[in-house]
C-alpha positions in Angstrom: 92.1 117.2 72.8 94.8 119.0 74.6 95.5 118.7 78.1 97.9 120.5 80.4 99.0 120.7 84.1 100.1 123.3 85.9 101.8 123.2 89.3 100.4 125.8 91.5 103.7 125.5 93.8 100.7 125.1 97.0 100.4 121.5 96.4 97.3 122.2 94.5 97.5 121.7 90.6 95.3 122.8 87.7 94.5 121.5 84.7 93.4 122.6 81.5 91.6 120.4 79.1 90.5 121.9 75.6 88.2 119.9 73.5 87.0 119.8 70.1 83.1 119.5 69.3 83.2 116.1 68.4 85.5 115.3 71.5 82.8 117.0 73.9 80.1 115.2 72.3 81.8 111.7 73.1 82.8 113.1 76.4 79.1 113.7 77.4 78.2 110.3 76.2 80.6 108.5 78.1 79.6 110.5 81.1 75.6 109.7 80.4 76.8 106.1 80.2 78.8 106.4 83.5 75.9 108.1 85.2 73.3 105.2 84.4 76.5 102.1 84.7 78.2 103.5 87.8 80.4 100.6 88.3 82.5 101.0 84.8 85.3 103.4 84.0 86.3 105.4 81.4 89.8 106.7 79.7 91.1 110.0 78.0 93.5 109.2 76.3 96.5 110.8 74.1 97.4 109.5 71.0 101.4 109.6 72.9 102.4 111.9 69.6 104.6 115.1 69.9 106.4 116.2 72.9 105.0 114.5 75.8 102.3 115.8 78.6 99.3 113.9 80.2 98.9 110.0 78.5 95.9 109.1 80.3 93.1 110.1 82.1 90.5 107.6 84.2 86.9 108.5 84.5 85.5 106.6 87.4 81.8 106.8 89.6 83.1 107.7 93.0 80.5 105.8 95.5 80.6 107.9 98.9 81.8 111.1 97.4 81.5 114.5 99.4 80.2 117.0 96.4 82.7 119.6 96.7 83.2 120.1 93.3 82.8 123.6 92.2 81.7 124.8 88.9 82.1 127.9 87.3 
């Protein structure tokens, strides 16, 4: 997995997550289990190797949510 952040200079930020097939397949389990066990978590994480860049991600159900998630 590789995972990047970009700072849009707006106060918005992007990131860019690139996955192997085997790391997508975990990643849609995880999120099946989240779906069906909303009140667990979940973590990306690095393997802290190389340079440095994003350590840790948390994967949470968020209860109340307003869907504006867009997906192209």
């Amino acid at each position: 997995m590789y995972v990047e952040i970009e700072d849009f200079k707006t106060g918005w930020y992007g990131i860019t997550v690139g996955l192997s097939k085997a790391e997508i397949n975990k990643l849609i389990e995880r999120l099946e289990f989240l779906r069906d066990n909303n009140d667990q978590h979940f973590h990306i994480r690095s393997n802290y190797e190389g340079i440095g860049g994003v350590g840790d991600i948390e994967i949470y159900f968020q209860k109340n949510a307003i869907d504006n998630m867009i997906l192209e």
